[in-house]
Structures are given as structure tokens and as C-alpha cells.
PAMI-343820 format. One record per residue: y, z, x of N, C-alpha, C, O in turn; chain. Coordinates in steps of 0.001 Angstrom, whole numbers, plus 500000, padded with zeros to 6 digits. Layout:
<sites>
SITE    nc2    nc3    nc1   cac2   cac3   cac1    cc2    cc3    cc1    oc2    oc3    oc1 cadena
SITE      Y      Z      X      Y      Z      X      Y      Z      X      Y      Z      X      A
...
</sites>
This chain:
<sites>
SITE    nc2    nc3    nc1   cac2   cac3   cac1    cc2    cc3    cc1    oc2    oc3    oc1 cadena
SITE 943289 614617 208983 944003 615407 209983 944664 614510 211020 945716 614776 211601      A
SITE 943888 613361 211193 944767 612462 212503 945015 611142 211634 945206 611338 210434      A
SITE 945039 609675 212143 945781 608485 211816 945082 608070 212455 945480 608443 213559      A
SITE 943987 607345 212643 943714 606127 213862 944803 605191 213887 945799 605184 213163      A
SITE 944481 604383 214833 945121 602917 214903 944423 602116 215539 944092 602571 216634      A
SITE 944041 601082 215318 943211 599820 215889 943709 599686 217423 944937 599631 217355      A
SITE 943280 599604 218852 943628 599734 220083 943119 598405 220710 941907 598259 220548      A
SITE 943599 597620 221235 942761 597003 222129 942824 597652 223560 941957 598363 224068      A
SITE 944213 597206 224194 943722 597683 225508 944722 598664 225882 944691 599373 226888      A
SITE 945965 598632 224621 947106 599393 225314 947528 600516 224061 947995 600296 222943      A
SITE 947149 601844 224757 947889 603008 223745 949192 602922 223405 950102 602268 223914      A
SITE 949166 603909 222174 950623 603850 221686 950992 604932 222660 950345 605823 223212      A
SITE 952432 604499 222689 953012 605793 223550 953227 607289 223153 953636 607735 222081      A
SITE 952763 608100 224546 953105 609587 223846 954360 610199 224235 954786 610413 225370      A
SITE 955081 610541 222674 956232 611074 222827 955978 612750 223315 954937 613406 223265      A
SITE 957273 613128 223770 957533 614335 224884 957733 615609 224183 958866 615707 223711      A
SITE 956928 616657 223967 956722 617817 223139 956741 618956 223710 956645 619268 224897      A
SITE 956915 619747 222484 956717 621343 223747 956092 622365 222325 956493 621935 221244      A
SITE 955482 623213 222264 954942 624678 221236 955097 625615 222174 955018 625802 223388      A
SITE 955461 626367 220699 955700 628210 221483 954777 628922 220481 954851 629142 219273      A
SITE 953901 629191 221418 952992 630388 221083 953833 631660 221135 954183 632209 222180      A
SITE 954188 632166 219618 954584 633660 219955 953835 634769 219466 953326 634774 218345      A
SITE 953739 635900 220448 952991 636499 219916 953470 638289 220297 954343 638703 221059      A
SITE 952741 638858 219638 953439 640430 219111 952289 641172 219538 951189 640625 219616      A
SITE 952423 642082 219749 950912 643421 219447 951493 644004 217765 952532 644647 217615      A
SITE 950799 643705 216926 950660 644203 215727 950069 645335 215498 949100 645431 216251      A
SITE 950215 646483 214641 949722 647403 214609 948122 647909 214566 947663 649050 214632      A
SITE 947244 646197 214387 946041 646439 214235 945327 645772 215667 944125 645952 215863      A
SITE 946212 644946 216702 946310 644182 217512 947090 643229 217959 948270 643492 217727      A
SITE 946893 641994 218631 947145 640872 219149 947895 640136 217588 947223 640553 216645      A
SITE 948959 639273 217119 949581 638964 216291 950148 637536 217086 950872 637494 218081      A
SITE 949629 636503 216383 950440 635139 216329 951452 634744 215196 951342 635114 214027      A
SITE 952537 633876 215732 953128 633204 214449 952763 631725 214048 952473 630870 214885      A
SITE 952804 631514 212744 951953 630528 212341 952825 629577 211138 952718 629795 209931      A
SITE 953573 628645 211650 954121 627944 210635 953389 626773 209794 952643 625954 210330      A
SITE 953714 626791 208301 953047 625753 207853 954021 625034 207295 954777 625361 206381      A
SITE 953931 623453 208243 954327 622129 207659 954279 621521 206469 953212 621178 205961      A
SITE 955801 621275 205744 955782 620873 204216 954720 619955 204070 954261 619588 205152      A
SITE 954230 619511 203152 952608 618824 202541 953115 617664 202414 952271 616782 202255      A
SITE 954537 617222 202429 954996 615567 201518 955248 614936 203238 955485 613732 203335      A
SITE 955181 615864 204655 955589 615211 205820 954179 614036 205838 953243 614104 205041      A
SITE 954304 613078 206849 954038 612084 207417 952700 612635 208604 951555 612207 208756      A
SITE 953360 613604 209211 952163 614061 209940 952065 615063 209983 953074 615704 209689      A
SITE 950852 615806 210358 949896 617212 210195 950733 617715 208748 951384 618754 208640      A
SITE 950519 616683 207695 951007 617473 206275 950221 618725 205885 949004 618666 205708      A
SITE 950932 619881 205751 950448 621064 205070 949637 621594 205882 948698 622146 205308      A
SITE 949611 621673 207416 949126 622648 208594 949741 623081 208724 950957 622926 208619      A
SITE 948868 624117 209129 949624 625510 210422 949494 625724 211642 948576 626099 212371      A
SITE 951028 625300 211826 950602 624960 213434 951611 626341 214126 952074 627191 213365      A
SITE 951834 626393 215553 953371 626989 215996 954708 626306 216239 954885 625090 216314      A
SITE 955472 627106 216333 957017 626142 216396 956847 625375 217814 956262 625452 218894      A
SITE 957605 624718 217199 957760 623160 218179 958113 621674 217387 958084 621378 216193      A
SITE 958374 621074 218316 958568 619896 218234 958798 618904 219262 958247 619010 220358      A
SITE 959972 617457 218838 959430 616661 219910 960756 617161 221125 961663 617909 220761      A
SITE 960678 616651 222467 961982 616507 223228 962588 616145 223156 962389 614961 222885      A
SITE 964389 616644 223297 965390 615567 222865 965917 615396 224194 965497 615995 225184      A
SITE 967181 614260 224170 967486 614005 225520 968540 615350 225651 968820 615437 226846      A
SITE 968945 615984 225199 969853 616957 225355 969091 618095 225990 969691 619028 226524      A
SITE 967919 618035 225942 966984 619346 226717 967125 619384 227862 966446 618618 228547      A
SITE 967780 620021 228304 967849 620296 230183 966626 620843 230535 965859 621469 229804      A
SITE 966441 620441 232213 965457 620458 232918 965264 619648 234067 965621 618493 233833      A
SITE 964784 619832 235362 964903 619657 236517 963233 618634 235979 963267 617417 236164      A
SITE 962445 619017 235603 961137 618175 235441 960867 618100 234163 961796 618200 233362      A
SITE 959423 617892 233677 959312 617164 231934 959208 618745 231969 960281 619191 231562      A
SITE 958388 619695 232275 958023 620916 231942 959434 621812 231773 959863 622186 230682      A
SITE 959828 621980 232578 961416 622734 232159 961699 622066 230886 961858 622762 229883      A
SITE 961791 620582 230810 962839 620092 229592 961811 620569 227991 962218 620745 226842      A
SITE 960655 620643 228459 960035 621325 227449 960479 622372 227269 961273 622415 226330      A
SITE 960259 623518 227919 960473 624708 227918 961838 624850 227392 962098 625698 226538      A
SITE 962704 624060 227866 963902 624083 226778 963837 623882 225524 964353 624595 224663      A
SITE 963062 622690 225313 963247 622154 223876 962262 623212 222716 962403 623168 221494      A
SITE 961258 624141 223462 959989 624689 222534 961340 626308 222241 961293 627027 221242      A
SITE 962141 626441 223142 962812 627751 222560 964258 627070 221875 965058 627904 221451      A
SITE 964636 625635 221742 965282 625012 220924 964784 625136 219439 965478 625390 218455      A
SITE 963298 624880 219494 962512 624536 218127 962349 625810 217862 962497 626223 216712      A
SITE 962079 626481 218702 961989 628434 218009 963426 628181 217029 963469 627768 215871      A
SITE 964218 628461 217657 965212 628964 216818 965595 627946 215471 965987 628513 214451      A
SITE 965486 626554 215475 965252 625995 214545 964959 626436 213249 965477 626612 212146      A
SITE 963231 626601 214250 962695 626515 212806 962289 628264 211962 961901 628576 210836      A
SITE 962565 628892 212966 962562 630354 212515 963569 631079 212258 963627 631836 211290      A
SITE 964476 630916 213111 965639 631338 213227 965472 632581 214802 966439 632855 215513      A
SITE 964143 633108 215013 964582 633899 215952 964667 633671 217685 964038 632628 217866      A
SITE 964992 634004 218573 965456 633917 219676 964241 634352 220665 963362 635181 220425      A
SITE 964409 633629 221757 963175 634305 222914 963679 635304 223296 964893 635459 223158      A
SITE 963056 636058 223758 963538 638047 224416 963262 638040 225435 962991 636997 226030      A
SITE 963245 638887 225826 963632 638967 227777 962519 638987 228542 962504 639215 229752      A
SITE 960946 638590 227383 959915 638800 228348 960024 637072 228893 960430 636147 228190      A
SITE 959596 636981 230160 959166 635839 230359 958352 634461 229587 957217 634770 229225      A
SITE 958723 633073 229294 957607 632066 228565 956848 631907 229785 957167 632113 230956      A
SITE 955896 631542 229318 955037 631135 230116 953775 629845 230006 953017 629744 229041      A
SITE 953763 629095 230989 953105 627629 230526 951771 627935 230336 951058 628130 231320      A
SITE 951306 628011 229154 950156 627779 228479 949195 627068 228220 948174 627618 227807      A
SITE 949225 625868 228357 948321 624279 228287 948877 623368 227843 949996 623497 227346      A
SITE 948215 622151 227906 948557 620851 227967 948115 620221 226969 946984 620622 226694      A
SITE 948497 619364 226245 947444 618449 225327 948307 616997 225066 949498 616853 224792      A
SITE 947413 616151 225228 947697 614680 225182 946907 614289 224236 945725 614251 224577      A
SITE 947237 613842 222672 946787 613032 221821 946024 612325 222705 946086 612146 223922      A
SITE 944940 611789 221422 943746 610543 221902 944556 609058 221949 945557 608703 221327      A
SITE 943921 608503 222702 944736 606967 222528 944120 606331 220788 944558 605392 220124      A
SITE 942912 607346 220468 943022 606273 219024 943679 606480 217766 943602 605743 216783      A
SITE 944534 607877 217913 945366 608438 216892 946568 607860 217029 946959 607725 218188      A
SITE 947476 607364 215895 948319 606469 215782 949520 607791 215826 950175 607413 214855      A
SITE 949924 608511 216090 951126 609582 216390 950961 610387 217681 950551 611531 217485      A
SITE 951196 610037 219017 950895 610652 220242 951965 611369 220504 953142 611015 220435      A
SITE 951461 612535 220850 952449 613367 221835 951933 613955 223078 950786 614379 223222      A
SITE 952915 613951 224017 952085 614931 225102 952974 616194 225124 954174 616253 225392      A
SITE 952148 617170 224791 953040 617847 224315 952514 619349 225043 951448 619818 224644      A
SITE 953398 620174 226258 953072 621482 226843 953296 622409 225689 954108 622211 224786      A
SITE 952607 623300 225789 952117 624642 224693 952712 626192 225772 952171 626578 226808      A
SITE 953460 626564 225358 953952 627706 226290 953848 629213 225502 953979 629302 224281      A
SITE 953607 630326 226340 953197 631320 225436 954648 632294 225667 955356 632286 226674      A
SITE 954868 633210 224277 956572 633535 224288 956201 634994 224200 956749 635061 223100      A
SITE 955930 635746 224310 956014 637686 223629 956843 637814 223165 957887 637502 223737      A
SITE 956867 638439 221631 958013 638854 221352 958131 639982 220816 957423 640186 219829      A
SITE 959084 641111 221300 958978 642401 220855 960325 642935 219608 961386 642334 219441      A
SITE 959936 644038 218965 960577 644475 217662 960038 643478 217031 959123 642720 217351      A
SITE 961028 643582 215625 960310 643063 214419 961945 642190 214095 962695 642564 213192      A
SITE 962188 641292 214796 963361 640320 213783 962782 639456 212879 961593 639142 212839      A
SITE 964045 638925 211849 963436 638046 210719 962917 637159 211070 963154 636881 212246      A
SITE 961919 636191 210293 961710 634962 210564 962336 634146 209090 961982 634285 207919      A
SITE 963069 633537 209512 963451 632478 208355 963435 630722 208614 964140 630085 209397      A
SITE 962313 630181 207613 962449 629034 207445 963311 628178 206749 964103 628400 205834      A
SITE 963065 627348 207241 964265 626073 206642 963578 625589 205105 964321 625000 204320      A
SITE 962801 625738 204896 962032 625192 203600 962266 623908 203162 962447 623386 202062      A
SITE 962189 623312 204970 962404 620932 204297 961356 621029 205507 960746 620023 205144      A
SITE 960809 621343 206403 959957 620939 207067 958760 621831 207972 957837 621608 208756      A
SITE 959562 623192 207178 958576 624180 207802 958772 624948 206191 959917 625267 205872      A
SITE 957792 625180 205362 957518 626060 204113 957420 627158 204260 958173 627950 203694      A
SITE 956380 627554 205134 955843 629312 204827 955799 629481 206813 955909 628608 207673      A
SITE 955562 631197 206952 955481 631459 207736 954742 632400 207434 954854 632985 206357      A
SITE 953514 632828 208681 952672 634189 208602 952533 634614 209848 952594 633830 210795      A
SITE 952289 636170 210022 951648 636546 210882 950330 636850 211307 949717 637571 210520      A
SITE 949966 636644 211917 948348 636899 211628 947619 636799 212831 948013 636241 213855      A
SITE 946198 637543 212608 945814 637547 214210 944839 636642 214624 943840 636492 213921      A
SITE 944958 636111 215505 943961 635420 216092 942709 634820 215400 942625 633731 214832      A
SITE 941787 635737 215564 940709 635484 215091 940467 635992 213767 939367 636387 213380      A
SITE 941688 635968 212973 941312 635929 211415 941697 634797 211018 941058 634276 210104      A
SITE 943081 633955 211706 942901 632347 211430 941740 631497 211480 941450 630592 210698      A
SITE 941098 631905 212514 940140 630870 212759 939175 631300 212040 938368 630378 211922      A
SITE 938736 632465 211349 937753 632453 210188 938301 631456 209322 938000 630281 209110      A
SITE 939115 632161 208909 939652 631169 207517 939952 629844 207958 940372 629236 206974      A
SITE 939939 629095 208973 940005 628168 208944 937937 627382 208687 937528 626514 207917      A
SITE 937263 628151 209636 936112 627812 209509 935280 627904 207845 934292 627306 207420      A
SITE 936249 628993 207161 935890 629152 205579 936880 627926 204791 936825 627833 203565      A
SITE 937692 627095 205524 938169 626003 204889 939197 626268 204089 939336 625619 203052      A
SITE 940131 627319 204464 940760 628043 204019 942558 627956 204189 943519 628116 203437      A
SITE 942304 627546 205884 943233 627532 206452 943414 625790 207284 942608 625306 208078      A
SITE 944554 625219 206847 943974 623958 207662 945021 624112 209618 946222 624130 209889      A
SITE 944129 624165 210236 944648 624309 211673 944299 623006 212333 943129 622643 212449      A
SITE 945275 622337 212745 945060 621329 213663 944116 621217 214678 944183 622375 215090      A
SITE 943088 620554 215557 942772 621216 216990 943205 621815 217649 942660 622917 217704      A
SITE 944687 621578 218812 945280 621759 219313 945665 623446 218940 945546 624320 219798      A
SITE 946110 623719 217609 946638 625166 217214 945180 625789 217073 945346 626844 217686      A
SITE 944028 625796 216704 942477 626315 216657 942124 626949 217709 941665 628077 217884      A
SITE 942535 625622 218783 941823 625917 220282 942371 627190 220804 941608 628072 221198      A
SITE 944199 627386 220833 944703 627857 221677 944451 629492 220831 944466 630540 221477      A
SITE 944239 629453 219390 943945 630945 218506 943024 631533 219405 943171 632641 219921      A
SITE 941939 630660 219602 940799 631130 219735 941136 631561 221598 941277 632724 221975      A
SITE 941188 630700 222260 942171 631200 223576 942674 632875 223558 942416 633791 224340      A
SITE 943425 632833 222423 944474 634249 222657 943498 635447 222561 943315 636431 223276      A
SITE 942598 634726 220707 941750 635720 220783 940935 636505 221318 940390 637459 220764      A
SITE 940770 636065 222707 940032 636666 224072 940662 637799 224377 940075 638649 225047      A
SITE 941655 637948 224038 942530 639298 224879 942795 640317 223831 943160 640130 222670      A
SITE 942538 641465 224471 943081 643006 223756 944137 643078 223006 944280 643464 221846      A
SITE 945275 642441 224208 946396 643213 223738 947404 642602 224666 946863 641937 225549      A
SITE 948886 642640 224729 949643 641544 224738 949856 641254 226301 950115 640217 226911      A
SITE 949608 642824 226782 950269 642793 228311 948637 641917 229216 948680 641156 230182      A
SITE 947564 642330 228565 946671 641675 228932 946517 639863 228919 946023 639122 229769      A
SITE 947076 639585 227758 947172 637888 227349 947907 637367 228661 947534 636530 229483      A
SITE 948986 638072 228602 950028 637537 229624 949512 637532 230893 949491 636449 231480      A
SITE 949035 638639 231517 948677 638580 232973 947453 637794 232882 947153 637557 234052      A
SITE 946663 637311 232180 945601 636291 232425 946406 634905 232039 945670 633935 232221      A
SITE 947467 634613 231648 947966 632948 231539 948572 632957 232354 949171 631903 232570      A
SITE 948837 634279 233438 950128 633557 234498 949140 633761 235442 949652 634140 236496      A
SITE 947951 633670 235503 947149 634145 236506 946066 632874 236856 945517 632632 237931      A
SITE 945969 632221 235684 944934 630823 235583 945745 629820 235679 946967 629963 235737      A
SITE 945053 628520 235709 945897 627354 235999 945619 626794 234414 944564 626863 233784      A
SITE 946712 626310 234054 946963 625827 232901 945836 624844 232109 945831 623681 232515      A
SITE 945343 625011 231552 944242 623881 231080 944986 622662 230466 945886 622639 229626      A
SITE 944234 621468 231248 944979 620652 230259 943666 619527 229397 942628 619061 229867      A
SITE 944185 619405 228195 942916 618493 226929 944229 616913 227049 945416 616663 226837      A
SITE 942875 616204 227562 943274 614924 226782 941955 614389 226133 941032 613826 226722      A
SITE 942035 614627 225036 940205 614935 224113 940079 613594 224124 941039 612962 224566      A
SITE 938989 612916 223689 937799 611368 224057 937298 611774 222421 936707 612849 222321      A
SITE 937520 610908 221057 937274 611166 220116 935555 610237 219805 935397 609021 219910      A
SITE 934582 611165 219459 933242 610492 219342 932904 610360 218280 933286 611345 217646      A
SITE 932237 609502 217499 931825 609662 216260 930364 609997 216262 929703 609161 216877      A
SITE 929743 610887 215798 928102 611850 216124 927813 612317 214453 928084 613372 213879      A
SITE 926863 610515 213737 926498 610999 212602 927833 611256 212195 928867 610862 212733      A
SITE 927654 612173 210883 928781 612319 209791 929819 613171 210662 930872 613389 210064      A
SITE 929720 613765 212129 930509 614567 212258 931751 613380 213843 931542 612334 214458      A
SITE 932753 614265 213816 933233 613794 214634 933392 614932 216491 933754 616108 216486      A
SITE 933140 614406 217368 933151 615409 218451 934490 615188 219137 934776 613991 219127      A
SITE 935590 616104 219851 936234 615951 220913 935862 616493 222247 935562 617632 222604      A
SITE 935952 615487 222816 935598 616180 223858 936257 615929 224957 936476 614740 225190      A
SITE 936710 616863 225844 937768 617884 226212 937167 617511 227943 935989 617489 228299      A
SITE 938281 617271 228719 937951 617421 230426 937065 618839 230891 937345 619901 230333      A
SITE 936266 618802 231669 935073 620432 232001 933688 619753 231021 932496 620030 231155      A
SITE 934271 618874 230114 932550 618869 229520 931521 617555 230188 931978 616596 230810      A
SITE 930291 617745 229938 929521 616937 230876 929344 615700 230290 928740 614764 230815      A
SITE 929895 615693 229145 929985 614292 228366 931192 613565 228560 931268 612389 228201      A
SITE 932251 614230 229157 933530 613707 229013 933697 612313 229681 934272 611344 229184      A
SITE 933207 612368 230665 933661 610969 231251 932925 609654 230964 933313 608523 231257      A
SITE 931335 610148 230087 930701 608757 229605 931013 608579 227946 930923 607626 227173      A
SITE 931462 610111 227793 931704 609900 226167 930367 609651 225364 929926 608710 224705      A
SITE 929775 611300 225818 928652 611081 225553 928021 612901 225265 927587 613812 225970      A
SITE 928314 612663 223781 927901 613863 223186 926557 614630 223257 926344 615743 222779      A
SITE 925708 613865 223919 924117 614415 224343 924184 615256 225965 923144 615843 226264      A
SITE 925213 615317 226868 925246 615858 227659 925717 617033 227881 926610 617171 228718      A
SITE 925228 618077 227201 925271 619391 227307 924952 620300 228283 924940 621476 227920      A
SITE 924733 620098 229241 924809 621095 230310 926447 621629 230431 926562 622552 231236      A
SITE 926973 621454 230159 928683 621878 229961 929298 621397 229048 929843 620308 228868      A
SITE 929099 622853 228108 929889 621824 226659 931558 622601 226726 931871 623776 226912      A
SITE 932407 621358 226485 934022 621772 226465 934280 620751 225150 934349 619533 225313      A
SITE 934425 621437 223725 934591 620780 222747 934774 621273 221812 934611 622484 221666      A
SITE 935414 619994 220325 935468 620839 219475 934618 619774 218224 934931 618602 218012      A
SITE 933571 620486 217554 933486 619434 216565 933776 619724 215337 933802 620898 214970      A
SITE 934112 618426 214280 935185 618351 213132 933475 618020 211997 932899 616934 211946      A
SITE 933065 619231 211287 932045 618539 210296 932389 619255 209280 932526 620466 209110      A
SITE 932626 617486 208013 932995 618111 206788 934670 618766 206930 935008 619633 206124      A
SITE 935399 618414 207718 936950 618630 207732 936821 620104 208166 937752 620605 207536      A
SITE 936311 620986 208771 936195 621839 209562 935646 621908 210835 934586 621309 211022      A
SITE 936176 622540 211774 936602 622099 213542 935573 623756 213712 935414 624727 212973      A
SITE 935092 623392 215010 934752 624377 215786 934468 624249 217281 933658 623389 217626      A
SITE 934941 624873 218032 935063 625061 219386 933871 625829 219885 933134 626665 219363      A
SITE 933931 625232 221142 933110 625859 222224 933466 625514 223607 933825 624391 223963      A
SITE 933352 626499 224336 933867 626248 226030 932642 627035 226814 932499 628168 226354      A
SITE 932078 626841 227470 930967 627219 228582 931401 627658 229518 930419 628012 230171      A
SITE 932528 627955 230215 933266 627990 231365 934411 628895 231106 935009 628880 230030      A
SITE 934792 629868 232317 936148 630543 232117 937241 629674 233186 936972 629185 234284      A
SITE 938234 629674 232629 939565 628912 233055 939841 629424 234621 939782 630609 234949      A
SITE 940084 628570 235328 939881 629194 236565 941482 629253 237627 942344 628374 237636      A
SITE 941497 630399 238344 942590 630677 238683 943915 629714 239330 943561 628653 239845      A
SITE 944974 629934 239332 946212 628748 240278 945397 629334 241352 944720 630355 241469      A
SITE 945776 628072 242286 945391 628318 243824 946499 628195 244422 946560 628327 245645      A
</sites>
């Protein structure tokens, strides 16, 4: 799922990203879109992640976050073909690759609503399939090994999956302060841990300190999350 690279003292640099979480009320609930990356790419081959990609210099924006926000409804239309709608995006979280994975991005995650039913059409050279699907039926199937989800796309499923229903998602992400992961990769026995800023291990890098667990662990090529804590409001 990742690339190490041998580090001494200086990370590789992280290039400038943006994802759009879009999401629908589906007739049975809460509905994400879920693209999966051709299998012959270079990185996250044959995941399902959301649209996005990296920043170009053509992305307008007053700060990095605007020029994201440009570039994640650039990559919408890309790679789907459809357009943002008149509900508001909204900044969703943060994530900064580990310094020991050899492909960094820092890359903002923004959440999009999107209402009616337009097409989705892929390009079929770098995005294959597209699904809809809800929340917390990805992340079964991912935990049944079924589905391969990056961290980053796992975490934020499981995120959405907290909420009812769409008008609810929204007024709790514009209501909290944005979380941001720059995960600390551990090796624990055969499994691997990330662990995530809020956890009590984070700053010694030290997977035995559980009084606040903020993490995800990878055993046997399947990821699972846990957070102890609710996201706490902008001030």
C-alpha cells in the first residue's frame, strides 16, 4: 500500500493535493463516491480512493487551501466528469504522508454534497471503475479484504459514517475544526501501527500508550481504526 524510502535526516518533499469527498443521501442513506485507480499506476495501484489529485500552478487561490479547493473541483470534473452544485465545499481534514513513504503529499480532503443523480464518467487510463456506496459498507468490505482502501480514504468513510444523513454530515464539518493526521509509522510485531496526533503514543512513538488511542492498525494488509475522542469545535 505505501513505498518506504531509506531517510536519514531529510524527508522527501510533500507535493500539494486536494480530495473531494462527495456525497449524496441515497435512498437507503448517507452515499459516497469511490473511484478505483487503474492497477498498472505507480501509486495506490488498484485503490479506491475519492477524486483528487495533485495541485497545479494554474489553481487559483489567495492561500494553499483555496488553491486546493480549486484544484479538488478541477479533479472532480476530470475524473468524473461531474460538476460541484450550489451546496457549499467544505474543508474536511488534513493529511501529510509519513516522512518514511517514498510518494508524499500534503494533501486537504474537502467534503462536496451533491444533489440529483448526474452521470459519472470515467476516463478509463487512470481512474477504471466508479461506485457508490455507503459508508460503512466500504469499510466492511474493506475489513473482509475485499475492498482495498488506502488509510487516508478508510479513515474519512468511517468519519462520514457517524452521520444520519447529509444535512447532518455537513453541519457537524463546518462546525468542528478540521482534523489534521500527520501519522508516525510503527512497526508492532507482524502488524504495522499509525499513529495519528490526539494519541498518547504519538509523540514517543510508542504503541503501548493507550490511554488515548488515535490510530489505525494495518494486520495482514487490512487497516482498522480507532479514535477515543470526538473532534472538537472551531473556536
Amino acid at each position: 500500500m505505501f513505498e518506504k524510502v531509506d531517510l536519514e535526516n531529510t524527508a522527501t518533499p510533500a507535493r500539494s493535493a486536494a480530495t473531494l469527498i462527495v456525497t449524496r443521501d441515497g435512498a437507503t442513506g448517507l452515499e459516497v463516491l469511490l473511484l478505483r485507480r487503474n492497477p498498472a499506476l505507480k501509486v495506490m495501484a488498484g485503490a479506491w480512493v475519492f477524486p483528487g489529485g495533485k495541485v497545479d500552478a494554474d489553481d487559483h487561490g489567495d492561500d494553499a487551501l483555496s488553491r486546493a479547493n480549486s484544484a479538488a473541483i478541477r479533479e472532480l470534473h476530470e475524473e468524473t466528469g461531474l460538476e460541484v452544485g450550489s451546496e457549499p465545499i467544505v474543508h474536511f481534514s488534513r493529511w501529510l504522508t509519513p516522512e518514511v513513504v517514498k510518494h508524499r503529499f500534503d494533501t486537504y480532503f474537502f467534503l462536496a454534497p451533491q444533489s440529483g443523480n448526474a452521470s459519472v464518467v470515467v476516463d478509463g487510463s487512470e481512474i477504471v471503475e466508479y461506485r457508490w456506496v455507503k459508508p460503512n459498507d466500504a469499510v466492511v468490505e474493506q475489513a473482509a479484504g475485499k475492498l482495498k482502501l488506502p488509510p487516508p480514504t478508510m479513515v474519512s468513510l468511517i468519519d462520514v459514517a457517524e452521520h444520519e444523513g447529509l444535512t447532518d454530515l455537513v453541519k457537524a464539518v463546518i462546525r468542528r475544526q478540521p482534523p489534521y493526521f500527520f501519522p508516525r509509522i510503527v512497526e508492532h510485531g507482524e502488524d504495522h501501527v499509525f499513529l495519528y496526533p490526539g494519541d498518547s503514543g504519538y509523540e514517543t512513538s510508542d504503541v503501548g500508550h493507550v490511554a488515548t488511542r488515535h490510530r489505525t492498525t494495518m494486520h495482514q494488509g487490512v487497516f482498522s481504526y480507532r479514535r477515543d475522542f470526538a473532534w472538537p469545535d472551531r473556536h
